[in-house]
N, C-alpha and C positions, 0 to 999 in steps of 0.2 A: 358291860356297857356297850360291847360292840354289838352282842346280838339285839341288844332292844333299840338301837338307833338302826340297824336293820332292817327290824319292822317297823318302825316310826316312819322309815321315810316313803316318801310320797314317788307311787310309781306311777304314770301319767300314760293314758293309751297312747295308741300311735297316730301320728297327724293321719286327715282324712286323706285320702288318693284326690289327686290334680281336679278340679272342676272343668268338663270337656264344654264345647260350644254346641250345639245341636246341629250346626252347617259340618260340622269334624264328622258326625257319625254316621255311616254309610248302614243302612239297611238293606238287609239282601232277601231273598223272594220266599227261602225258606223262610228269611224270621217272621213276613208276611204271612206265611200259609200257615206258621204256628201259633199266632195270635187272632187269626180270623177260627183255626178251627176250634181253641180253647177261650174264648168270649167268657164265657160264664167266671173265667178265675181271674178275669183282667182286673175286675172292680178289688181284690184284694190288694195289689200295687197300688192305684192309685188312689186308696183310702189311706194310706199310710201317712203318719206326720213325722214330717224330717225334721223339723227342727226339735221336736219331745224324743225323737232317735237320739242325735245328736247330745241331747243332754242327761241323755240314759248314758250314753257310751262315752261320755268325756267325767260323767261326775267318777270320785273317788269315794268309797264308804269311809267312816271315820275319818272325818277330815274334815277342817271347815272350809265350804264352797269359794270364800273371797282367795284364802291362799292358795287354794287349788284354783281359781283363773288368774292367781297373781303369775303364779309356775306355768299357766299356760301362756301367758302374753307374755311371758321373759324365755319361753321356748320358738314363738313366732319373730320376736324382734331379735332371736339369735340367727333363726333361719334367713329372715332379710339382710341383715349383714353380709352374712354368708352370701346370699347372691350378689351384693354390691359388690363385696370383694374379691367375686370371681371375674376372671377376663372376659371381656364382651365379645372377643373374637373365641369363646367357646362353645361348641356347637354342641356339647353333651349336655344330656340333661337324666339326671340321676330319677332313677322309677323307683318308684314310694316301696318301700319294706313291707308293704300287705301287698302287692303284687306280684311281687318278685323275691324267689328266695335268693339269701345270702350265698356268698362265697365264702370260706372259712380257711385261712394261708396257714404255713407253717406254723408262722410266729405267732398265731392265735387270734389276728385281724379281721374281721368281716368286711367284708368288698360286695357292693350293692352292685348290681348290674348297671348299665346305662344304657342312653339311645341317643339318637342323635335326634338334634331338632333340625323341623325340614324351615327352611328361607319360604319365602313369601311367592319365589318364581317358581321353588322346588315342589310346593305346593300346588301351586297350579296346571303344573308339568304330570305330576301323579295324578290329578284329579284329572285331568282328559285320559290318563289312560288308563286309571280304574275306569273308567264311561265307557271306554271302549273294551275292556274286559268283560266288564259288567253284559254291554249288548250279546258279546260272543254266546257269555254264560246264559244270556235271556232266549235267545235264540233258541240254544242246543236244548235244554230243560224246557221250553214251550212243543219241541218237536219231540220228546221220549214221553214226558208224564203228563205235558196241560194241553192235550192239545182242544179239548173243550172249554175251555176257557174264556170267562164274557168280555165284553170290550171295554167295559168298567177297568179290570184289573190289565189289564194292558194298559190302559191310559195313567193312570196310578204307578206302574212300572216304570215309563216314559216321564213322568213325571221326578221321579226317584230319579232314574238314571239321568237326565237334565238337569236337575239343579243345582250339583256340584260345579257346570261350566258356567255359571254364571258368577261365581265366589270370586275368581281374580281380577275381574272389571272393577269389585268395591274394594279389592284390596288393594289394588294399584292406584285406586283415588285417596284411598287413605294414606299410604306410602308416600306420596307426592305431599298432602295436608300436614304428613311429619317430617318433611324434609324444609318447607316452607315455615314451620313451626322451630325447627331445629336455629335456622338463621334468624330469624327475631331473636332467639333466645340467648345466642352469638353474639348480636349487637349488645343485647341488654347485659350480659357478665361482661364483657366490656367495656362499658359504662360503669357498674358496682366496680368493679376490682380498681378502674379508677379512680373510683371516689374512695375506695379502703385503702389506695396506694396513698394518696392525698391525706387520709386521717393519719394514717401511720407514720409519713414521713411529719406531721404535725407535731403529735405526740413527741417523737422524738427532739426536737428544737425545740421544742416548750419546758421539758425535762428530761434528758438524755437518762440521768441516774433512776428514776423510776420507772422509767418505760426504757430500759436498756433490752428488754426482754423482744419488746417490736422488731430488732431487729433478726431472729430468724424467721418473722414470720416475712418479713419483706423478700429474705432467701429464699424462702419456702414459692413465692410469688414469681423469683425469677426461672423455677422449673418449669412453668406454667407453658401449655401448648400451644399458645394462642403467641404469636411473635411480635404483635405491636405490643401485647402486655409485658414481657421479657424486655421490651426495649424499654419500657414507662418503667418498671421495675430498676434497671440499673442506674438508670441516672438520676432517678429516686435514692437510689444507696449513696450515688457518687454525693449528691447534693450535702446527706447528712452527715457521712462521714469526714469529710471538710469542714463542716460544724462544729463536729463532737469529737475530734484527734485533739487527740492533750498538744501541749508543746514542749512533752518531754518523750521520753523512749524508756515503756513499759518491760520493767526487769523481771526475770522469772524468778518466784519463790524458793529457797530453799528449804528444805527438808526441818530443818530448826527452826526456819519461821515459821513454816505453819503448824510446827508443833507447840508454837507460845500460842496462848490464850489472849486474845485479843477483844477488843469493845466490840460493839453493834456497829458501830460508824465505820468502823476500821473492817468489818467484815463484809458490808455493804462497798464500798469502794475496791478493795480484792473483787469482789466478786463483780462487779462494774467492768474496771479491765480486764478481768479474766474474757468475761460476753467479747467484750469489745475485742479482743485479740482475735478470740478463735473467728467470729464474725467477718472481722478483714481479712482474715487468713481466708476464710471462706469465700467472700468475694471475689479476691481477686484469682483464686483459682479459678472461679467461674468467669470471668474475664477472660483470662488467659485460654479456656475451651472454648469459647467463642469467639478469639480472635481468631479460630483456624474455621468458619463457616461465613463463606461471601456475606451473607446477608446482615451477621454483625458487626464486620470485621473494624468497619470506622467507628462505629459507636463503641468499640471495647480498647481500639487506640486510644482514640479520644479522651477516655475515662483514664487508662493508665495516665495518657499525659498529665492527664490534671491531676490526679492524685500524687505524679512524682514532683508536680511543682508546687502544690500545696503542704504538703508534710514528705519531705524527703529525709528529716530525722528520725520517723518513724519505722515502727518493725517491721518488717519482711520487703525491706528495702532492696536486698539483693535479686528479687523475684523482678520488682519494676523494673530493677535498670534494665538487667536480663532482656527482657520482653520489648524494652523500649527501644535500647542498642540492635537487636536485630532488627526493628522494622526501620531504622534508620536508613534499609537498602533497599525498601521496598519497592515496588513497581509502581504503587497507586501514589501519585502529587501530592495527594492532601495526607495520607498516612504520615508523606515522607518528611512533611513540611513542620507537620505536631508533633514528629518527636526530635528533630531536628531544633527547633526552639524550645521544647521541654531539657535538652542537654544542654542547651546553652545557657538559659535561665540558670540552672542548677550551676554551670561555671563562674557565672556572675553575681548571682546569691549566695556566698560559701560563708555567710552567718547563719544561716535556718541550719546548716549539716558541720558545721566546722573542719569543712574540706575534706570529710572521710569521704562522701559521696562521688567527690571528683578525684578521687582515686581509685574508688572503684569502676569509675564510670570509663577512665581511661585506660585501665589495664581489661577491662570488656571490649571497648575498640579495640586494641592492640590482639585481645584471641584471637576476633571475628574475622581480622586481617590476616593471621595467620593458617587460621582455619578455614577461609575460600581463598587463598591463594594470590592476595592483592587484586584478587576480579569483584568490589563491590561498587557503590556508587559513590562518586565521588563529595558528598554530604556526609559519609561515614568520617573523613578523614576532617574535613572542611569544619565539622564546627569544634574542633580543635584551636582553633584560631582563635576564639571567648576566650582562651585560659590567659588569666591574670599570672604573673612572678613576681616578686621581687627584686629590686634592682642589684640589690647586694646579697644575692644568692650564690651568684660563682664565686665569690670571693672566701677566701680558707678563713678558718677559725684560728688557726694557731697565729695569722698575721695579726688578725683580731687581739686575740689574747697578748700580744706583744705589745700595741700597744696600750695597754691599761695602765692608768696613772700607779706609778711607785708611792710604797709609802714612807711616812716621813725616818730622817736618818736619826731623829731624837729618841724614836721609839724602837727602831731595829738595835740599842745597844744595851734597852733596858733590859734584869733580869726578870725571865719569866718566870713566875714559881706556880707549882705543879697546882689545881686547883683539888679542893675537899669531895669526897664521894659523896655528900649531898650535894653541894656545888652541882658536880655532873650528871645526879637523875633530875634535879630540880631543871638544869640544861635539856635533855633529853625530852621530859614532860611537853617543855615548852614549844619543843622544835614538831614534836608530832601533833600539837593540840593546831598548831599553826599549817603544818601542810596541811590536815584535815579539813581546817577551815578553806586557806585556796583551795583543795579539791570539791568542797562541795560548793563556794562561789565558782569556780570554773564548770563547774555541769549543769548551777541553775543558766549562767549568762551566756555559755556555747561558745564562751571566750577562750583561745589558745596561749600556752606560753611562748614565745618566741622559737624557744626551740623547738619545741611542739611545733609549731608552724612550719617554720622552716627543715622539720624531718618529714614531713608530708608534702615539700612542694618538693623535695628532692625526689620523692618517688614520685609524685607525678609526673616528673620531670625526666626522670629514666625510663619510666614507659612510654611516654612520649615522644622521645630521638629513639627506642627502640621501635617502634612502629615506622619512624619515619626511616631510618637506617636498613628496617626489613623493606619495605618499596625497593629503595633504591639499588638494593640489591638484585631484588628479582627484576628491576626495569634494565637493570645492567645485564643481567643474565637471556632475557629474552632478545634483546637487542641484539646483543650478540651474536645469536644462536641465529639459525638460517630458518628455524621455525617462524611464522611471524601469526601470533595468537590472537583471534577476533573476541570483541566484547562485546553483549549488546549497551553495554552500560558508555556513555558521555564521555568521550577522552582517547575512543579506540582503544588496543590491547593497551594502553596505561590508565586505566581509568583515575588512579589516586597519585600519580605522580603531577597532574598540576598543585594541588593541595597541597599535598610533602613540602615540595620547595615552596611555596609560599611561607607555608610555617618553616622552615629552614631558616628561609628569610628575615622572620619576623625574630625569633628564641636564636639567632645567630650569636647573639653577645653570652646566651649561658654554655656554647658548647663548649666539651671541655678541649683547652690546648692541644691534649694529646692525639685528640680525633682530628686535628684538624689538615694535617698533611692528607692521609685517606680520604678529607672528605672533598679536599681540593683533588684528586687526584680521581675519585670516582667523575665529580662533576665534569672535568675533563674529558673523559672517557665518555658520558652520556650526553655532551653538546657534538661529539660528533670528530672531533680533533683526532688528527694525527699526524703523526712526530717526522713521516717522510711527505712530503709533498708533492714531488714525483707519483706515487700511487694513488690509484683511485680509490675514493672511500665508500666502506662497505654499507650495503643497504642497511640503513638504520629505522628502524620502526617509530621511533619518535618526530612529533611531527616539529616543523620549524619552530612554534611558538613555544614548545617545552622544552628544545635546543636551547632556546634563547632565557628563557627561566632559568638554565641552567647554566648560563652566563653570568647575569643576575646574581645569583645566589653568592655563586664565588666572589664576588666582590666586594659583597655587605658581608660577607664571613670574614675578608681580609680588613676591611674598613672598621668592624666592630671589635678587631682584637690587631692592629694596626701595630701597637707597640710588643707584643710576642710575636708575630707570626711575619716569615720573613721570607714568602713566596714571589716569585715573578710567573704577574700576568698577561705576560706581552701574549702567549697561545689561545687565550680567550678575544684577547685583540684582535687576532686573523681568523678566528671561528667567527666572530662576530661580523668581520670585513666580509666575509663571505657565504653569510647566513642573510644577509640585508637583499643581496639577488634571488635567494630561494622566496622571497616571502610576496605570497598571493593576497590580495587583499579579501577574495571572497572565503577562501580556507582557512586562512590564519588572523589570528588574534590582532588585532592593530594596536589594544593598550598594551599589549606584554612590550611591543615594538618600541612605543612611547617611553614605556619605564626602561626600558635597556638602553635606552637614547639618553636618557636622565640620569641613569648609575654609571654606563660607561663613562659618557661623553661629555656630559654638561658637567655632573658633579665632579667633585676631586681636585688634582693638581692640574698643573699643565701639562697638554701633552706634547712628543715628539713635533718637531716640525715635519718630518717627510709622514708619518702617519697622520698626524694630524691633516694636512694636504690630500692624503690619499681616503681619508672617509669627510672633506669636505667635496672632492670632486662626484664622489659615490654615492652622496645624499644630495647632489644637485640633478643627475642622474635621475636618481627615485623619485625623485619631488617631482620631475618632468614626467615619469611614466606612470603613478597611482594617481589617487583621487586625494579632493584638497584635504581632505582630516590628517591623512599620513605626509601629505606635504609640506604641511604647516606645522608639524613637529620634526621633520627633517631642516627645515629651512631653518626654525629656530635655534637647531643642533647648529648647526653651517654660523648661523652671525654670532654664536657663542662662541664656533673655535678660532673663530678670523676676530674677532676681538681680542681672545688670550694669547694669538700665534701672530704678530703683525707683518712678519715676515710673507707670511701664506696670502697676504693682501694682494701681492703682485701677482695674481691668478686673476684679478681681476681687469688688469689691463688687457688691452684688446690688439698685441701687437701680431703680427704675422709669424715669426718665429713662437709664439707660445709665451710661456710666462718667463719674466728675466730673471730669476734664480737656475743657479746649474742644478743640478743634482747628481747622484752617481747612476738613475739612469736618463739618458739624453732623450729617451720617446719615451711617447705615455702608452703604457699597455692596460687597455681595459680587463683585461681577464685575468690580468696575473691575481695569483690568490694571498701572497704576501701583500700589506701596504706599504712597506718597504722597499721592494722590485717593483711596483706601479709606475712611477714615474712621474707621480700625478703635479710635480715643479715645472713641468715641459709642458702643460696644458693653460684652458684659458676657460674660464666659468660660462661660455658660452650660453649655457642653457638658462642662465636668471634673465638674459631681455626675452626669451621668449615665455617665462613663467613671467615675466612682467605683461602681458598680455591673456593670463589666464582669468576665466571667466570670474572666480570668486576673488572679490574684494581683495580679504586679508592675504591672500595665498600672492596676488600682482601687487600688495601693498610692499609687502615682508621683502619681496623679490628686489623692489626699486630702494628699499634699505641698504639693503645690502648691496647695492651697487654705486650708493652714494659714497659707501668705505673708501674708492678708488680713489676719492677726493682729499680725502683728509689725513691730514699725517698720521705715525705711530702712535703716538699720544691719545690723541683723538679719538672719539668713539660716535656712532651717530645716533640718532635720537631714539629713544627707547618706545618701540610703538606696544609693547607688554612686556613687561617683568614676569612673567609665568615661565615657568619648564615647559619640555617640550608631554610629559603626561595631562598638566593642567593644558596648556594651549590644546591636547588632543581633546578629552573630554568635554573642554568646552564649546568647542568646534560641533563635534557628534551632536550632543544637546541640541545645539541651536540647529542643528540640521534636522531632526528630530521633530523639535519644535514648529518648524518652518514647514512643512511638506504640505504639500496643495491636498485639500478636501476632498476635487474633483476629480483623483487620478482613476477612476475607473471611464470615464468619458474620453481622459486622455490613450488608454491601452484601447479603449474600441473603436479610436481616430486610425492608431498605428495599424490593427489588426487589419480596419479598412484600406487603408495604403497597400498595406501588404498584398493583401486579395487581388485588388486593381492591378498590381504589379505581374501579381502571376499570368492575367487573361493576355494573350497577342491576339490582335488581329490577322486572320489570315488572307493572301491575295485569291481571285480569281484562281490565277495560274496554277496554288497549289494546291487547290478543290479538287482542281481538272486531274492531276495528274495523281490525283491519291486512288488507292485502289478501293472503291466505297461499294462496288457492284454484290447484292444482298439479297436470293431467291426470292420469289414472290412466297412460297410454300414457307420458306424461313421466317417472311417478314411474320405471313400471318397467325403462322404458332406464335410467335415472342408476343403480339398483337393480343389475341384472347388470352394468355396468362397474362396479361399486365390488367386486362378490363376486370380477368374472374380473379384476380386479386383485391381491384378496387371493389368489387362487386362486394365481394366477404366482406372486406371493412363494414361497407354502408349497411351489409346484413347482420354482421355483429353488432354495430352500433345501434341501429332498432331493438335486436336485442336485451342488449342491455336496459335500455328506456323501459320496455316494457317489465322488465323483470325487476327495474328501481321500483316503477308503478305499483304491481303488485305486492311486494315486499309491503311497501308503504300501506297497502291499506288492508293487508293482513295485521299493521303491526295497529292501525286505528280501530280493527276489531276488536283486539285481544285490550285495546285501552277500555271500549265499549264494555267490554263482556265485566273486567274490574269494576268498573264504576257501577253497574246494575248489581254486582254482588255487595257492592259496600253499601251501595242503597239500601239493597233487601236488609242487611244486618243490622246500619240502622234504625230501619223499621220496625224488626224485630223486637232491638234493644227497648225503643220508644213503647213498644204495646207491654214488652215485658216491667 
């Protein structure tokens, strides 16, 4: 059988060698003189019929004709493949096997020789210097053998030798015709691909389960080299896949299941999410590679974003967060903004994930924190601040468990008798048919058991004061330390310590008891405090406003666990008394100011009388030296402590000796850094008639309030011109400042600027003309003279320049419109006669 299917089969000649162009072949003088001296044998060449050749030399004997050109046209449409799918940047071009013998290797291979192909310039470069070899050759063999020779065959030579330089003139118009060709053809796949992006993504929202298949071809689309198509492409994907995510989380197969034999229905759905799996897995790796190239970088955030906020109970959940939490530090605003609200959404929505996701999402902050060193932007830490708790989270479970209702004493004396072994599988059955059933109601509803709950906020809740616990260590360590570390990131070398303590502030009520000595006792140490007062305090890198946060903190730590915690905060008192002079209005924060004025000062008990006196005199002080938004939360502070302290009233009598309280000290010392040693019983509020005179309304309203007190007994309190703290009276203040500000202020800075100007000219006299020493060669003057003119000169010469070289531009560019229009004419005309 093998030898007769041996000779059965059809052996096919060999394709015919390359078809050459007639401008390719270079005739040289010999083949001239060989063809004029043998005339008589020409007429046999060109009697010949090539095409009755051809089909001498392609037919097969025995064989019938159609299946031997079925075998020929299934060996051409092999060979063009083959060229399609070789690289275009290959320059070899393989010589036909009747030209050229083989090469024959070790292993028994034949290897056809090759040549390179010349380019279009490469060609034109050799054909000037074949012409000019060519003349050399014409030359020398006219002067040894022809030199008889008529002027016929000399012209004919010239002729030969010339018309190769005429070939790159038509090749370089044609060259240009296919570059011109190339971009129309550029517009138009761009056009198709998006109308096949647009059917595709069709298909799919019309029926996902039958056309699940579209989607690699839509992947296949985002390889695509063209980059506005790559970008139509993804957000083509994003759109569908938002669509078509289940709104459960796709389990992987086991080995057992797919070895049961299952329906048509049941193997179409498998095989449904199966597509669908690898497909988003696919995606978003392809996201994820182009989030690291400028040019997609927003469009592949973007896309994450929205995919973690649309199905974040879906699979390869850990890849988004990943990708999301790091760009959370990003440089670029708008990057930093979408995923900044994509993490918060997800804190806020913890029904689509049942809070697994905001557990991962915050033990990923907490790496990234630990893994750059607390140097990231301060929105990494900040949208921490979305997380929800529960109120009765810190509280134990065993006090829980205590109290649960006892049961009755009629039944704890009954006797129990042991139940029957049916009894107890009949129990058992019962008990597992029933968790079964809540596990599979809790995985369709995404509903948690209590404890379930509450063993996942606990861990959110431990990664959470562990991030915020690591800051404050390293802000402690740096501070310290005589290094003082630059950031480019918001906040200086503490970029994430405003954040920290804010959330400190907020989760204060869940820390635990035992932390809370350390944590009063770190905050100490980072507002700046120290324990001798005689010493100077060491350069601290923290600037005032995060001093002052860290005053704050401590006392909503103390405030929210009030009846455990049994600290004295008189040292945040005098940090604060003397953090109120460091604070600039332009540098520092004015609301942090505000709210530390509100937790120290307004809120809580009462306080001391000699402190109390001593941070009323130090915020009438303030009030007199900033601007009114921090005045008018100071001044508020001030009629808050003179109403709870009535004793502290008599600072507002205007007698010579000072105010009539003694106290233990007899002068008032501005600078003392205790409020205690101040003195401030021996002073006189001096400074509220001249804030009663200050330009803004509320700020001389507030002032002559407060000086009405001097009137009215203990008892008595004076009329309430706002019930606001001093945060709301600040914010409302800025607002309206805000709101208020003149239209015109650039008319106004160009009045000032004038002013200024005028200011700077004097007039000078006579007298000190004469006596200036102004005497300036003639020879000097008139050098400095022609370079000032052949300066002006140039401009006015350049300037002509220019015009004329606008000029012609211009009407070079109305030719090149002309010469278009007469060609598109001509092809219409063309078309029309065609």
């Amino acid at each position: 059988m093998g030898k007769s299917s041996k000779k059965n089969k059809v052996i096919l000649a060999p394709p015919l060698p390359p078809d050459v162009d007639d401008e390719d072949i270079l005739v040289s003088d010999e083949d001239v003189d060989f063809v004029e001296e043998n005339r008589e044998h020409v007429h046999l060449i060109t009697g010949l019929n090539r095409k009755a050749l051809d089909k001498v030399v392609t037919r097969v004997p025995d064989h019938d004709e159609d299946k031997v050109e079925l075998l020929y046209e299934e060996r051409e449409r092999k060979r063009r493949a083959a060229l399609a799918l070789k690289p275009k940047d290959d320059d070899d071009l393989e010589v036909d096997p009747v030209d050229a013998l083989p090469v024959k290797t070790l292993q028994g291979e034949l290897l056809y020789r090759t040549a390179k192909r010349a380019r279009s310039e490469d060609k034109a470069k050799g054909a000037e210097s074949r012409s000019d070899d060519k003349d050399a050759d014409a030359k020398q063999s006219s002067q040894k053998e022809c030199k008889g020779r008529s002027n016929k065959k000399e012209d004919s030579k010239l002729q030969n030798v010339q018309r190769p330089l005429e070939v790159p003139k038509e090749k370089l118009h044609s060259v240009v015709l296919e570059e011109v060709k190339e971009e129309l053809s550029a517009d138009e796949l761009f056009e198709k691909k998006k109308a096949q992006l647009a059917e595709l993504g069709m298909a799919m929202l019309e029926d996902p389960e039958s056309n699940i298949r579209s989607l690699n071809d839509l992947l296949i689309i985002c390889n695509d080299t063209d980059q506005r198509v790559v970008k139509l492409a993804i957000m083509s994907l994003l759109a569908v896949f938002r669509d078509i995510i289940p709104s459960y989380r796709i389990r992987q197969l086991t080995e057992k299941e797919l070895a049961v034999e299952v329906s048509k229905e049941v193997k179409k759905t498998r095989y449904y999410e199966y597509t669908l799996i690898r497909s988003y897995k696919a995606y978003l790796q392809k996201l994820i590679s182009l989030e690291k190239q400028p040019y997609f970088y927003l469009v592949a955030v973007r896309c994450l974003c929205s995919l973690l906020d649309a199905a974040p109970h879906f699979n390869h959940r850990e890849s988004l967060l990943a990708s999301v939490v790091k760009n959370l530090s990003s440089s670029n605003d708008v990057a930093r903004k979408l995923c900044s609200e994509a993490i918060r959404s997800l804190f806020r929505n913890e029904g689509k994930h049942r809070g697994e996701a905001t557990v991962e999402a915050v033990r990923l902050v907490s790496a990234s924190v630990k893994l750059n060193d607390c140097q990231l932007h301060p929105d990494v830490v900040e949208v921490c601040l979305s997380l929800k708790f529960d109120e009765d989270l810190g509280k134990d479970e065993s006090k829980e468990e205590k109290l649960k209702p006892k049961k009755n004493k009629r039944y704890q004396n009954r006797d129990v008798t042991k139940p029957s072994e049916k009894k107890k599988i009949k129990k058992e059955l019962l008990s597992k048919a029933r968790q079964e059933v809540h596990a599979d109601l809790r995985a369709v509803s995404f509903t948690l058991d209590p404890k379930e709950k509450k063993m996942i906020q606990r861990e959110t809740l431990a990664a959470l004061f562990e991030t915020y616990f690591r800051i404050l260590k390293h802000s402690m360590n740096t501070s310290n330390s005589r290094y003082k570390a630059t950031s480019v990131f918001p906040g200086g070398s503490h970029p994430l310590l405003a954040p920290c303590l804010e959330g400190l502030g907020k989760f204060s009520h869940l820390i635990d008891l035992d932390f809370m000595s350390e944590l009063i006792a770190c905050l100490k140490k980072l507002s700046g405090y120290t324990d001798h007062q005689g010493e100077i305090p060491p350069d601290n890198t923290l600037s005032v406003s995060e001093r002052l946060q860290c005053c704050i903190v401590a006392f909503k730590v103390w405030r929210s666990n009030l009846e455990a915690l049994n600290v004295d905060l008189q040292d945040f008192f005098v940090q604060f008394y003397n953090l109120i002079l460091e604070y600039r209005p332009d540098r520092d924060r004015g609301e942090v100011l505000a709210d530390a004025l509100k937790t120290l000062l307004w809120e809580g008990k009462q306080q001391d009388m000699l402190r109390a006196a001593a941070f009323i005199k130090r915020l009438a002080t303030f009030a007199l030296s900033f601007g009114s938004t921090e005045a008018i939360a100071a001044l508020i502070t001030l009629r808050h402590l003179l109403q709870k302290n009535t004793k502290c009233r008599n600072m507002l009598e205007n007698d010579a000796g000072g105010g009539s309280l003694s106290s233990l000290v007899a002068k008032y010392d501005p600078e003392a850094k205790d409020p205690y040693l101040s003195g401030a019983l021996a002073t006189v509020l001096w400074e509220l008639s001249l804030l009663q005179k200050h330009h803004d309304e509320t700020v001389s309203g507030m002032a002559s309030n407060i000086l009405s007190m001097a009137n009215l007994n203990a008892t008595q309190n004076p009329v309430q011109l706002s019930s606001s703290n001093p945060l709301e009276a600040y914010k409302d203040l800025s607002m309206g400042r805000e709101l208020s500000k003149p239209t015109h202020k650039v008319s106004q800075t160009l009045k000032c600027k004038r002013k200024r100007r005028s200011k700077e000219f004097v007039a000078l006299s006579t007298d000190v003309l004469e006596k200036a020493d102004c005497t300036v060669g003639e020879d000097e003057l008139r050098e400095k003279l022609q370079s000032h003119f052949a300066v002006l000169r140039g401009i006015s010469e350049n300037e002509r320049l220019r015009t004329e070289l606008n000029h012609a531009l211009s009407s070079i560019n109305m030719y090149k419109e002309y010469k278009k229009q007469k060609k598109a004419s001509k092809k219409s005309k063309k078309a029309a006669k065609a």
